[in-house]
C-alpha positions as MATLAB code, in Angstrom:
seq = 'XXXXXXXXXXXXXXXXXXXXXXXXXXXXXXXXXXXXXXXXXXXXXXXXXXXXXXXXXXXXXXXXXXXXXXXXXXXXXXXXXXXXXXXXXXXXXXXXXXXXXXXXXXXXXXXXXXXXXXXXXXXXXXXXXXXXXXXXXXXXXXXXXXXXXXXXXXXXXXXXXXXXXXXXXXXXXXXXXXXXXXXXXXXXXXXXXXXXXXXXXXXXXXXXXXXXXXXXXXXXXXXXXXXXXXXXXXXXXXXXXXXXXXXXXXXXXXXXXXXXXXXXXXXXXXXXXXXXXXXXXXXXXXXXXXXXXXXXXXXXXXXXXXXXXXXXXXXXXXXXXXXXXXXXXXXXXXXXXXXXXXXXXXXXXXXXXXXXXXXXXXXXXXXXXXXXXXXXXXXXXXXXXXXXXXXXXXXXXXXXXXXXXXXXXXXXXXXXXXXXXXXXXXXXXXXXXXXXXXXXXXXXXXXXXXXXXXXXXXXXXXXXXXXXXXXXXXXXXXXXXXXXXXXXXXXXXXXXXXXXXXXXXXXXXXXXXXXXXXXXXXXXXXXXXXXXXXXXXXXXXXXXXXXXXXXXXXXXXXXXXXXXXXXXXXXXXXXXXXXXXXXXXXXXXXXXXXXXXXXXX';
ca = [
     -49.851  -29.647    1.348;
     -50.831  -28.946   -2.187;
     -53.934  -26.961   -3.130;
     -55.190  -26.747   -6.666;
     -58.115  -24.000   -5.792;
     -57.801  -20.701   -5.390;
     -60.624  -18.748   -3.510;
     -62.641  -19.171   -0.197;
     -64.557  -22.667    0.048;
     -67.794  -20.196   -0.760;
     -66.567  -19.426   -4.082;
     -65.818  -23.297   -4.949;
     -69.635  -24.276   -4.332;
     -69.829  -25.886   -8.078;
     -67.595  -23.901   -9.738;
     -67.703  -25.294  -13.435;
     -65.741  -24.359  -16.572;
     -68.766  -22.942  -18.070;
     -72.410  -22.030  -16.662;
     -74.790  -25.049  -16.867;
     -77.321  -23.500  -19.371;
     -81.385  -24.789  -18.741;
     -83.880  -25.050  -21.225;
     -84.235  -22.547  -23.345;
     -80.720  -22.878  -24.259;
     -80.619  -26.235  -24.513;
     -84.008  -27.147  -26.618;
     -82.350  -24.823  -29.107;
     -79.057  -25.675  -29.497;
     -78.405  -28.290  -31.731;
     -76.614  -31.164  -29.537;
     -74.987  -34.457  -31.431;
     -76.044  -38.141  -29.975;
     -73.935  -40.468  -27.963;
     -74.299  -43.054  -31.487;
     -72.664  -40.544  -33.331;
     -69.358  -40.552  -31.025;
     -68.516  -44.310  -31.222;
     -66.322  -46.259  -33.227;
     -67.824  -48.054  -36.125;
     -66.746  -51.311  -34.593;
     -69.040  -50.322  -31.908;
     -71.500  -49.961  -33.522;
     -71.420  -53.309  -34.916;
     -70.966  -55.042  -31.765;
     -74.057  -52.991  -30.387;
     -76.427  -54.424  -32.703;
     -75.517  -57.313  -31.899;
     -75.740  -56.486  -27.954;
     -77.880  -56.826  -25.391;
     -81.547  -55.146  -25.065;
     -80.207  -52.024  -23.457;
     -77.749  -51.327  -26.932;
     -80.367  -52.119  -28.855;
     -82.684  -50.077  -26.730;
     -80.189  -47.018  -27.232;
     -79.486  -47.583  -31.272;
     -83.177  -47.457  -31.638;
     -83.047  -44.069  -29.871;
     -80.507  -42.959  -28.414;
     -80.099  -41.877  -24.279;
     -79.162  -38.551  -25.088;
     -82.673  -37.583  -26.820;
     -83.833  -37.296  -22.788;
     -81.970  -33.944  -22.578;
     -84.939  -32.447  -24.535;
     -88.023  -35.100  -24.083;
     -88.146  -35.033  -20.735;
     -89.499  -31.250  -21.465;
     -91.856  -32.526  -23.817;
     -93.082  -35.175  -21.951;
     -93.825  -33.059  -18.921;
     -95.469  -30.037  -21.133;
     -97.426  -32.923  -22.656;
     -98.888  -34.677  -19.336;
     -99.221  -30.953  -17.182;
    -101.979  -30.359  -20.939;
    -104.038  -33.429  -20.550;
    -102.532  -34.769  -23.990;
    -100.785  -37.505  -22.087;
    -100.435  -39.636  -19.174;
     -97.195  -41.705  -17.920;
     -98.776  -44.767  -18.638;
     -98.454  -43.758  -22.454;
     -94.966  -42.944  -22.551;
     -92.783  -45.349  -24.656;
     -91.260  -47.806  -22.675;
     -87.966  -47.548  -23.360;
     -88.288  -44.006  -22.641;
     -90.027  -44.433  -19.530;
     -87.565  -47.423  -17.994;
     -84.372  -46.338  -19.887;
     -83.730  -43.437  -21.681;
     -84.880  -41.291  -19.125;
     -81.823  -42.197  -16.968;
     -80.102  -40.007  -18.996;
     -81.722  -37.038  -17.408;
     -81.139  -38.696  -14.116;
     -84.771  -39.892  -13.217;
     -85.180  -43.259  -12.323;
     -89.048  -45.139  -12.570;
     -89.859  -46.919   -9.745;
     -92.434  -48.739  -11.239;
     -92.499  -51.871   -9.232;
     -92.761  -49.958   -6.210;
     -94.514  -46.253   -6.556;
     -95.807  -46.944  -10.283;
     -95.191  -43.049  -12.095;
     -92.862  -41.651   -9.664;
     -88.988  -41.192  -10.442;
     -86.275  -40.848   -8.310;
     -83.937  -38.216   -9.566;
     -80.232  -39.221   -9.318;
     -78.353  -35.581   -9.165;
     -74.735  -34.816  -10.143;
     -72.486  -33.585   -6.789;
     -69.024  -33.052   -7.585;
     -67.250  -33.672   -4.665;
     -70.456  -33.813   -2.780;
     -70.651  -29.900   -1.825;
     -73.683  -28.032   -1.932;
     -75.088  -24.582   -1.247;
     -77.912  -24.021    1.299;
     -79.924  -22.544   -0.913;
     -79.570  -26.454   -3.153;
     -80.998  -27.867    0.211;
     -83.748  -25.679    0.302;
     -84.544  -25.924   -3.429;
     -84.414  -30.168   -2.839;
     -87.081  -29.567    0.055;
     -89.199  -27.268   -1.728;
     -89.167  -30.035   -4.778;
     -90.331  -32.789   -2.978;
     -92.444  -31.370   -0.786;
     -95.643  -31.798   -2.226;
     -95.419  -35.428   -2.757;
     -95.888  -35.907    1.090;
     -94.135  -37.474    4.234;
     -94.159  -40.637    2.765;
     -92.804  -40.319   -1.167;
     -91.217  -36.615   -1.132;
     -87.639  -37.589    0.746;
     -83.807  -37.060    0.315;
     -81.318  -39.362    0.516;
     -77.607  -39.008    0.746;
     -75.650  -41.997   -1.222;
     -72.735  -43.886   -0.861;
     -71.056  -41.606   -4.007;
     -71.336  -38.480   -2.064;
     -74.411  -37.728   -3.821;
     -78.253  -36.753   -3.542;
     -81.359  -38.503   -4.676;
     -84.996  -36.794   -4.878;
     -87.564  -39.140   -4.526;
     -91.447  -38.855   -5.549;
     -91.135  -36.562   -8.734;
     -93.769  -37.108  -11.195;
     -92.450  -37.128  -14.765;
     -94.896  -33.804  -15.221;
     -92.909  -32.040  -12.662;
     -89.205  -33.712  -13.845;
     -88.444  -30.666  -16.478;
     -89.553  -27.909  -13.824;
     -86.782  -29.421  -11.257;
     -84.182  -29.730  -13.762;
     -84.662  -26.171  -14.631;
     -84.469  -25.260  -11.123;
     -81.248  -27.391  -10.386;
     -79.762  -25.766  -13.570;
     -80.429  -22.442  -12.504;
     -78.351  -23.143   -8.805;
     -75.724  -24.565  -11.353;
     -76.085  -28.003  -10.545;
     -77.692  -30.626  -12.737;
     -79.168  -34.843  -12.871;
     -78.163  -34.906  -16.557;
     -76.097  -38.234  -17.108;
     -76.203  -39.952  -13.810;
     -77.631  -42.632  -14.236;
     -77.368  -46.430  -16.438;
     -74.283  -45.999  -19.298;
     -72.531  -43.072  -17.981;
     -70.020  -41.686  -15.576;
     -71.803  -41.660  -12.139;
     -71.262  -39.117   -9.570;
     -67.242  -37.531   -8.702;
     -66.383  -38.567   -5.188;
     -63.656  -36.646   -3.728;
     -62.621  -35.645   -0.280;
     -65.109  -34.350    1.990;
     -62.188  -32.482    3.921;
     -60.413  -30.918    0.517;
     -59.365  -27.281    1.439;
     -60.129  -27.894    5.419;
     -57.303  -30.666    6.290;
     -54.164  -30.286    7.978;
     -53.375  -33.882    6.445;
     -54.589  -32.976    3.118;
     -52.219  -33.928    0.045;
     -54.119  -32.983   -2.955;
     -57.234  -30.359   -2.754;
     -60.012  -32.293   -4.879;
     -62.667  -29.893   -5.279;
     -61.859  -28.266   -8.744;
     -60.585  -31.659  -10.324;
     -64.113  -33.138   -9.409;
     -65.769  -30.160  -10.880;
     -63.247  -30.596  -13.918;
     -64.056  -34.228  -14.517;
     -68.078  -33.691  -13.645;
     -67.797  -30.836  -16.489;
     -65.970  -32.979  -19.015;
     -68.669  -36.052  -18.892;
     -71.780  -33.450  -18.522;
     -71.062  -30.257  -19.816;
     -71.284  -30.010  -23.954;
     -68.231  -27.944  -24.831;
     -70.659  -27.166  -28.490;
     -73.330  -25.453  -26.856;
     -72.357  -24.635  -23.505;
     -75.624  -26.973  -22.329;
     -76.050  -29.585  -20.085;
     -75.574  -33.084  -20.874;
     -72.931  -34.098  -23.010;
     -72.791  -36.718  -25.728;
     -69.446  -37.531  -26.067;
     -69.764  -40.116  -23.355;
     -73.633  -40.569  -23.689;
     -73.248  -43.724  -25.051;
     -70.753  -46.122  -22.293;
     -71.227  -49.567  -22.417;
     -71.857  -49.891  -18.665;
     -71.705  -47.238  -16.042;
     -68.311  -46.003  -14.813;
     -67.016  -44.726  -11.702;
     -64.607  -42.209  -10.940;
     -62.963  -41.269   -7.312;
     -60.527  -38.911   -6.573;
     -58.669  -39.281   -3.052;
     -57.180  -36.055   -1.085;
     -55.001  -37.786    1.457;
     -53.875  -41.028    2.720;
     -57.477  -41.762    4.292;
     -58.636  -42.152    0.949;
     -62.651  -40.487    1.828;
     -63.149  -41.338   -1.455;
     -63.130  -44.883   -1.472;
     -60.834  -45.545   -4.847;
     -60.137  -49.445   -4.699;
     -64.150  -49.715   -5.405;
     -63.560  -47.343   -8.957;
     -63.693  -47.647  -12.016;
     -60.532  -44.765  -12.063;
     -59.611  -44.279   -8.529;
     -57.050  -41.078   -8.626;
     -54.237  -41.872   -5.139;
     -52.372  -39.186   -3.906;
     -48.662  -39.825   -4.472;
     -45.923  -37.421   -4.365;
     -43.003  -37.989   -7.236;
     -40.351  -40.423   -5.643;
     -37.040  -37.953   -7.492;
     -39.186  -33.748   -7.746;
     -41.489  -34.709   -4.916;
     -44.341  -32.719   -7.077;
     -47.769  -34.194   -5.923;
     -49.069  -36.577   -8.061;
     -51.834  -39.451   -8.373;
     -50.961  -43.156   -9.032;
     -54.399  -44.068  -11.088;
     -55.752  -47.772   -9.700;
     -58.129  -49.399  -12.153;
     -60.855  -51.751  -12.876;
     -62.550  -51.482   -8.982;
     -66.553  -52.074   -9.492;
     -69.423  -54.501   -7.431;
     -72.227  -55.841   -9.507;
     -74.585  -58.746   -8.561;
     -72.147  -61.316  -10.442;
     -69.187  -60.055   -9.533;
     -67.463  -57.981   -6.604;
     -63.779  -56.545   -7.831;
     -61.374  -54.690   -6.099;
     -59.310  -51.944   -8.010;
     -56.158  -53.241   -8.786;
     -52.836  -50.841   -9.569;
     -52.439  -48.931  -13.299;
     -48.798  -48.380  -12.783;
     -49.290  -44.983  -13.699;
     -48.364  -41.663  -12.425;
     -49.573  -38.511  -13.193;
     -48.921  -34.898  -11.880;
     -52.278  -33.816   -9.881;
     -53.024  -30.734  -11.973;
     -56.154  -30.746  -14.221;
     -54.668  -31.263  -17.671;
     -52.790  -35.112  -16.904;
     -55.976  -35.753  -14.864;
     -58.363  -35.009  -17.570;
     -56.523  -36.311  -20.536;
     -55.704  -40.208  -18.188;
     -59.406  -39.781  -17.369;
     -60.257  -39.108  -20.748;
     -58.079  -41.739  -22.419;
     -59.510  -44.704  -20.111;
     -62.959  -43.616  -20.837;
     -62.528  -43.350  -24.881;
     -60.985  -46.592  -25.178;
     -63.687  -48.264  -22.139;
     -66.351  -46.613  -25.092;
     -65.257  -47.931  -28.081;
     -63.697  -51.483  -26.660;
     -65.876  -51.958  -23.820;
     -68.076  -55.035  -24.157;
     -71.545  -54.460  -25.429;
     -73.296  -58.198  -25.342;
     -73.392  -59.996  -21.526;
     -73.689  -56.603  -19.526;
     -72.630  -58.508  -15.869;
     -69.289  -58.719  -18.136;
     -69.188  -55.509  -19.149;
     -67.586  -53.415  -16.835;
     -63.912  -51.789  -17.633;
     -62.082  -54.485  -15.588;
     -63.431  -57.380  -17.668;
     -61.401  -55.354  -20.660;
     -58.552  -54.794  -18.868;
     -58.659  -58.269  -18.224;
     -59.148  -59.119  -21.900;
     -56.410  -56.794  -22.696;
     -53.780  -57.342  -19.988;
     -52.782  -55.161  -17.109;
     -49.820  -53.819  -18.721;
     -50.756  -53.675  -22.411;
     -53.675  -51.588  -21.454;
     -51.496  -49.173  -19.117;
     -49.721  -48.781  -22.130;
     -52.422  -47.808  -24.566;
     -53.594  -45.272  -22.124;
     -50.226  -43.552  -21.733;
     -49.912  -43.437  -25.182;
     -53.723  -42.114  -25.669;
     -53.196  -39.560  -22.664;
     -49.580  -37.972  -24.661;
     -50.852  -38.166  -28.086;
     -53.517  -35.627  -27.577;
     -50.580  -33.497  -27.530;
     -51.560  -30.651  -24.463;
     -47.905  -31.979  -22.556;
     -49.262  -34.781  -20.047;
     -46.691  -37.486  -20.011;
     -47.924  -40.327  -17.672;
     -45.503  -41.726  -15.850;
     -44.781  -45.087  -13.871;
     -46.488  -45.694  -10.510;
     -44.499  -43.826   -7.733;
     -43.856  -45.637   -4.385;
     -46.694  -45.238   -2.275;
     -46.379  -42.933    1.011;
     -45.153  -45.372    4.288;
     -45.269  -44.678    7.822;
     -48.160  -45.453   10.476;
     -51.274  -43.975    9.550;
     -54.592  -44.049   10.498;
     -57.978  -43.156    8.840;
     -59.610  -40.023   10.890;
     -62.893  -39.183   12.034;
     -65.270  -37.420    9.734;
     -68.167  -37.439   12.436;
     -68.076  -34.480   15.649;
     -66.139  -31.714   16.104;
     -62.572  -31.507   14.503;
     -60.172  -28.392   14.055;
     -59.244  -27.330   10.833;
     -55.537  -26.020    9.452;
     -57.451  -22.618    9.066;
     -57.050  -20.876   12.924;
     -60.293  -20.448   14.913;
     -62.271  -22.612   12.966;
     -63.563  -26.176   13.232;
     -64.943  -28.870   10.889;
     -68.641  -30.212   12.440;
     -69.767  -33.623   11.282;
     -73.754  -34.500   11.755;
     -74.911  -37.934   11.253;
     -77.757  -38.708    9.228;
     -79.188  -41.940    9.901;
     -79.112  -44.330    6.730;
     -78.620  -41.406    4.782;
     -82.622  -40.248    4.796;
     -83.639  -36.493    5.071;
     -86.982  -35.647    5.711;
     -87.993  -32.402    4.357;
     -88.079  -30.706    7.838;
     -84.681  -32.382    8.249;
     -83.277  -30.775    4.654;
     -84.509  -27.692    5.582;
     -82.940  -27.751    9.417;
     -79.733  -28.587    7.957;
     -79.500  -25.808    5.786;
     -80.837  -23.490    8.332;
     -77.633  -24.384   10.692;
     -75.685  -24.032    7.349;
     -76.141  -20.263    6.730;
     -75.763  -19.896   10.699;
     -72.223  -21.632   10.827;
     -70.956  -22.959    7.940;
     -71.243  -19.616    5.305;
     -74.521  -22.019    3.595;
     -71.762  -24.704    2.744;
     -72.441  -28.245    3.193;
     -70.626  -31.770    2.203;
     -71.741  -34.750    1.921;
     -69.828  -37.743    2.699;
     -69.554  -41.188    1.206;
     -71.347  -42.659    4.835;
     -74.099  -40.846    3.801;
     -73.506  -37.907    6.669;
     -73.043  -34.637    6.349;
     -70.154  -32.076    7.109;
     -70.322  -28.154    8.175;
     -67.180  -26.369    7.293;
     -65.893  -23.231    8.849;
     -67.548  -23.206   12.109;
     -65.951  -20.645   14.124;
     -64.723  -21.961   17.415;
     -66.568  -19.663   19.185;
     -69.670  -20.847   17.770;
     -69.071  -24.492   18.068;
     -71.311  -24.519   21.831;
     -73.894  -22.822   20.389;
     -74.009  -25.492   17.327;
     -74.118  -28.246   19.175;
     -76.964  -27.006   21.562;
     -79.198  -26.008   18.391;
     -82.514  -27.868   18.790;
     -82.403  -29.709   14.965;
     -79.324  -31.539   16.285;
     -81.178  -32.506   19.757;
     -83.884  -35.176   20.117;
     -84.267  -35.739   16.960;
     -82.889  -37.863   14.073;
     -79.712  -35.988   13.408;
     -76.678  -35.490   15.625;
     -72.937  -35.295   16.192;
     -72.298  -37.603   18.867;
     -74.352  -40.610   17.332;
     -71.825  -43.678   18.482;
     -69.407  -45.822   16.957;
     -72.312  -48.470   15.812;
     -75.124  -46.000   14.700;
     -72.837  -42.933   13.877;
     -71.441  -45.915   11.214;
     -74.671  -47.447    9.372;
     -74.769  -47.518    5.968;
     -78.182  -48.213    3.857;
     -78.927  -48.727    0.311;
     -82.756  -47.516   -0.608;
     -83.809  -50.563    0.084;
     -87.342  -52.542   -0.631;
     -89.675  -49.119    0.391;
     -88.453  -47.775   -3.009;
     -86.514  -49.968   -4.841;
     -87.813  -53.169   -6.899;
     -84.269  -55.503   -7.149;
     -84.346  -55.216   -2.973;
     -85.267  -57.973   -1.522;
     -85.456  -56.456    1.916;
     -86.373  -53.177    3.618;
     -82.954  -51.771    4.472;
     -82.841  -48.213    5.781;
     -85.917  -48.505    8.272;
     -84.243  -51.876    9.794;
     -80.211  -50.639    9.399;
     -81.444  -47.566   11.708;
     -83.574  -49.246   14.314;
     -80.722  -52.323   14.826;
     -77.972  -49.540   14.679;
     -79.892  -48.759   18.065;
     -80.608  -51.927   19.351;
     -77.019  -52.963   19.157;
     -75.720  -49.350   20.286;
     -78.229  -50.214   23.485;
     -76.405  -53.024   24.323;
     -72.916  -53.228   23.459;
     -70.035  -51.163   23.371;
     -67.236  -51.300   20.825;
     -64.038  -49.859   21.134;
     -63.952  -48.036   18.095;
     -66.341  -47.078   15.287;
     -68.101  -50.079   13.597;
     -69.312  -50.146    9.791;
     -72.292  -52.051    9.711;
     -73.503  -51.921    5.703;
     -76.721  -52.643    4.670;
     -77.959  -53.502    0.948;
     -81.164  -55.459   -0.630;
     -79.556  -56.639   -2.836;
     -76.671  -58.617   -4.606;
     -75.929  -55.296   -6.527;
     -74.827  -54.051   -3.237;
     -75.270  -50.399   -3.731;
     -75.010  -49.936    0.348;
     -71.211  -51.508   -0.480;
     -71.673  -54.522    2.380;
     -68.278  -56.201    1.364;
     -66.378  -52.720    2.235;
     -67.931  -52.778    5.686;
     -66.695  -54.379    8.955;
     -70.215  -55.780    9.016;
     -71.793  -56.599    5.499;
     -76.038  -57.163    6.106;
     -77.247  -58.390    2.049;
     -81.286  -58.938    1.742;
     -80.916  -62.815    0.931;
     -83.621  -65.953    1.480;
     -83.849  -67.460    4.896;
     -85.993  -69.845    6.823;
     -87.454  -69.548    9.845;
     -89.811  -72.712   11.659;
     -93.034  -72.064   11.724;
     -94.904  -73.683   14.462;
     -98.392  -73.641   12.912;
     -97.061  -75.623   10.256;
     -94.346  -77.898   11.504;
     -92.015  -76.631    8.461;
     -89.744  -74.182    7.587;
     -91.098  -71.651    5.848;
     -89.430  -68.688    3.955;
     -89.057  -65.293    5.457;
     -87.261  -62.094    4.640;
     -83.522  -62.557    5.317;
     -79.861  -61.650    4.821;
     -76.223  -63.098    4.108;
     -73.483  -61.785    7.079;
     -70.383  -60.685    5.588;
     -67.523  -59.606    7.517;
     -64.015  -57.989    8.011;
     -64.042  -55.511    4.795;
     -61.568  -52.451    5.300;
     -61.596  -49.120    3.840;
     -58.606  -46.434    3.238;
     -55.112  -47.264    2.895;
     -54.354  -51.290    2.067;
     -58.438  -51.676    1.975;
     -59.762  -55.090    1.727;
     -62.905  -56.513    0.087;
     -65.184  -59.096    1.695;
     -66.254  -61.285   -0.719;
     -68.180  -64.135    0.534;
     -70.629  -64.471    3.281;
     -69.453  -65.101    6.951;
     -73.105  -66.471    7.660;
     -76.237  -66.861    5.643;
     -79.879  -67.384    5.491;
     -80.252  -65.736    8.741;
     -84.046  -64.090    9.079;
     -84.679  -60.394    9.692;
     -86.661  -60.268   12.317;
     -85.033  -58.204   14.834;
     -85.196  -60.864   17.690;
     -82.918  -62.965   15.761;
     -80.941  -60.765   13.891;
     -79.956  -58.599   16.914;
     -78.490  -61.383   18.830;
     -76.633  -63.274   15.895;
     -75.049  -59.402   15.706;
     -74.098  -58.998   18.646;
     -72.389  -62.358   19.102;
     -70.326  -61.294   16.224;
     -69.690  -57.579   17.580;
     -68.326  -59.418   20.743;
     -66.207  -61.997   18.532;
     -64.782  -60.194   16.126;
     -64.639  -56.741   17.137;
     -63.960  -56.466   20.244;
     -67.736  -55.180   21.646;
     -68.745  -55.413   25.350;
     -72.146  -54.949   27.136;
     -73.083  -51.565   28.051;
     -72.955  -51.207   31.324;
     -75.815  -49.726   33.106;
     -75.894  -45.724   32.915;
     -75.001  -43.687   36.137;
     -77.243  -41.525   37.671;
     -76.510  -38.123   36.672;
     -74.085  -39.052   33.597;
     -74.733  -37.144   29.953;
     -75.785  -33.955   29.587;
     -75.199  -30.838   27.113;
     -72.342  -29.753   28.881;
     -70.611  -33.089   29.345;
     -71.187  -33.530   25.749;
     -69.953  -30.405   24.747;
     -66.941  -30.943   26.325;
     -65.947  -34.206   24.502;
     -66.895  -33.182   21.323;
     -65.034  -30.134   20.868;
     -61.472  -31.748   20.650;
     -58.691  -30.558   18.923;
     -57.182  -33.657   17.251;
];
């Protein structure tokens, strides 16, 4: 087992190369623009690009760092109102600071898009996320957990958007460049530090790489304009063990554990090109390159990819713009070898290698939900589901409560939108697990394989390309289905509104995609159109994953008396389900569920 950190889990809660600075700091300092960075051949190809280039040569992305101040100082004084913001600014550029308009949906309210390397947070972060959304009510003030590992605030006001950031700056986190043409969140493994199966600890190279897109090495400030100016967004995932938590093959870089096949030092084979869009759904395919899993030969591969991605990268049809349509363009192994020879010439030693052969042997993907022991002695890993990845502010504020009671105020998010505690002391697990927030309510540990497993984009309630509501329906069929079958293992049903398919449907055992349907209306004697979806099927995730790329069954209508049973029919087919039998008298309780929870496996 190889651990890169040094220093209790605690001390690793964002650790960054430098202190994110907030706004005093960074309204003074004089930062450069993303424009300024690219090639001139860039350049050229961007004027003649599509609206968003030409959106961002007008102005560019990076000028959010310091207007989203001025635009919130302006509106709290009366001397403006949303409505007058520049569009651009309002729909684009403000991305760059991580807020999001939903204007088709909650007209003048953002969703903030944060960065989470590695998805760990402090319980004091969860608190400060409650606290911010609060006052926009039940309703528009929410959290979600995403499919990166990540957190979304949802309701903000743009007068309110510079307050937040300073408050997320001053817990050391940040929202700056997480959104549209940059490097999205870090996904690494939610077990890094606490596995006994754990190849490569992932926490500090997540921090690394977060710091290196959004950290200005200049001024010390957030937001960094080196790679302010992609032309598409970019993913980047690093994987801790052979479970692969992070979910590489659907990166942009997707970093494998690997040890050296001659010095067994640990290493990363780098897979390439992995992405879904609404044209096109691409699985990662292999770099052929090896590199040693210590922070300089990750940064400088991660590094070289992205420079080359910047200045080559297509700028005109943006569905064709992602970095596999250029490694495409360029060839596999002509663009392996311009990275290697980026990667060396920056001369700080890396030398990247050829792929190494990849570990063999049975294995399969572990459990991230319940009660699991950790390598450390007397202490236990606790996994709570959070249906559809939605916190309520109660909920945020619950969680972190049973944080800095068990878990030291640490808590991880994972890519299934759930959460982790770390630490828990064995002796402390009972008392966990009878706490009242994890009881009766929405959250738990022993949700079920069917709605322990949901998945859910945002959705319709907040999103304007969604065709469909997804979270409200993916947790109410999740326990329709759980009510009436039983599977004999733990079944990913996805949802997404979408063809974007941010809820990642072809990953998922069951793939639900908001799509047109028909259903006969009786009034009328016709068809008529109702809300829908498109059934995919049989996606796999971890080692030798598998993408599903076209629909098992379409045009099949939401409601949930058609829906459920067109499920269930293909739970029973293809996965094995069974009816639930009728409960026992007398079955379930605390203890009993006590008792097969904490395992030792």
């Amino acid at each position: 087992m190889l651990f890169l950190c040094s220093g209790s889990a605690a001390s690793l809660l964002h650790a960054t190369s430098s202190p994110p600075r907030g706004r005093a700091v960074g309204m003074s300092a004089t930062k450069a623009t993303g424009l300024s960075f690219l090639s001139p051949d860039a350049v050229e190809r961007a004027k003649a690009g599509n609206p968003i280039e030409k959106v961002k040569l007008a102005k560019d992305g990076t000028t959010a760092f310091t207007s989203v101040y001025e635009y919130a100082a302006a509106i709290r004084a009366g001397s403006l109102t949303w409505e007058e913001v520049e569009k651009a600014d309002l729909d684009t550029r403000l991305k760059w600071v991580g807020l999001l308009h939903r204007g088709k949906r909650t007209p003048g309210r953002f969703m903030m898009r944060l960065r989470t390397p590695n998805g760990i947070i402090s319980s004091e972060l969860m608190r400060f996320y409650a606290d911010s959304v609060e006052p926009y009510g039940p309703d528009l003030g929410v959290v979600d957990i995403t499919t990166r590992q990540n957190f979304q605030l949802r309701g903000i006001p743009l007068e309110d958007a510079g307050d937040v950031t300073d408050g997320l700056h001053a817990r050391n986190q940040t929202a700056f460049q997480s959104a549209l043409d940059n490097v999205r969140n870090l996904v690494g493994s939610p077990l890094a530090g606490i596995d006994d199966q754990e190849m490569v600890d992932t926490r500090h190279l997540c921090t690394v790489l977060s710091d290196l897109i959004s950290l200005d090495p200049d001024t010390g400030t957030r937001g960094n304009p080196k790679w302010g100016n992609l032309p598409r967004k970019f993913n980047i995932a690093v994987s801790g063990s052979r479970d692969d938590f992070a979910h590489t093959h659907i990166n942009d870089i997707g970093l494998e554990p690997c040890a050296h096949s001659e010095t067994r030092e640990m290493g990363f084979n780098v897979v390439i090109g992995g992405y879904m869009s609404i044209k096109r759904v691409a699985h990662s395919i292999e770099g052929d390159m090896w590199v040693p899993a210590q922070v300089q030969p990750v940064v400088d591969v991660s590094e070289a990819i992205l420079r080359i991605f910047r200045d080559e990268g297509a700028r005109g049809d943006r569905q064709k713009a992602r970095l596999m349509w250029l490694i495409e363009e360029k060839g596999v192994e002509a663009f392996r070898d311009q990275v290697a020879a980026e990667a060396e010439a920056y001369g700080r030693g890396t030398v990247v290698q050829r792929a190494q052969p990849k570990p063999t042997g049975d294995f399969t993907r572990r459990e991230l939900l319940g009660v699991h022991a950790q390598p450390q002695p007397g202490l236990s890993r606790v996994g709570v589901h959070v249906p559809a990845g939605r916190l309520s502010v109660a909920e945020c504020r619950a969680i972190a409560d049973l944080a800095d009671a068990y878990s030291a105020g640490e808590i991880r998010a994972t890519v299934e939108q759930n959460i982790i505690l770390p630490n828990v002391a064995d002796a402390e697990v009972p008392k966990l697990l009878a706490e009242p927030a994890l009881n009766g309510g929405r959250l738990s540990v022993d949700p079920g394989n069917i709605v322990g497993h949901t998945v859910s984009c945002t959705g319709s309630q907040f999103c304007g390309l969604a065709m469909v509501e997804t979270k409200a329906n993916a947790e109410a069929v999740a326990k329709l289905l759980d009510e009436r079958l039983v599977t004999p293992r733990p079944l990913r049903i996805h949802w997404t509104g979408c063809p974007n398919s941010c809820g990642q449907v072809q990953a998922a055992d069951i793939g639900i995609m908001g799509g047109p349907a028909k259903k006969f209306d009786p009034e009328s004697g016709k068809n008529k159109a109702v809300p829908g979806c498109n059934i995919f099927l049989g996606g796999t995730i971890g080692e030798n994953a598998h993408l599903s790329l076209e629909p098992a069954v379409k045009g099949v209508p939401l409601e949930h008396d058609i829906l459920v049973p067109k499920l269930e029919e293909l739970i029973i087919e293809h996965f094995g389900g069974t009816p639930r039998p009728a409960p026992s008298a007398g079955a379930g309780g605390l203890l009993a569920k006590v008792k097969a929870l904490f395992r030792r496996d």
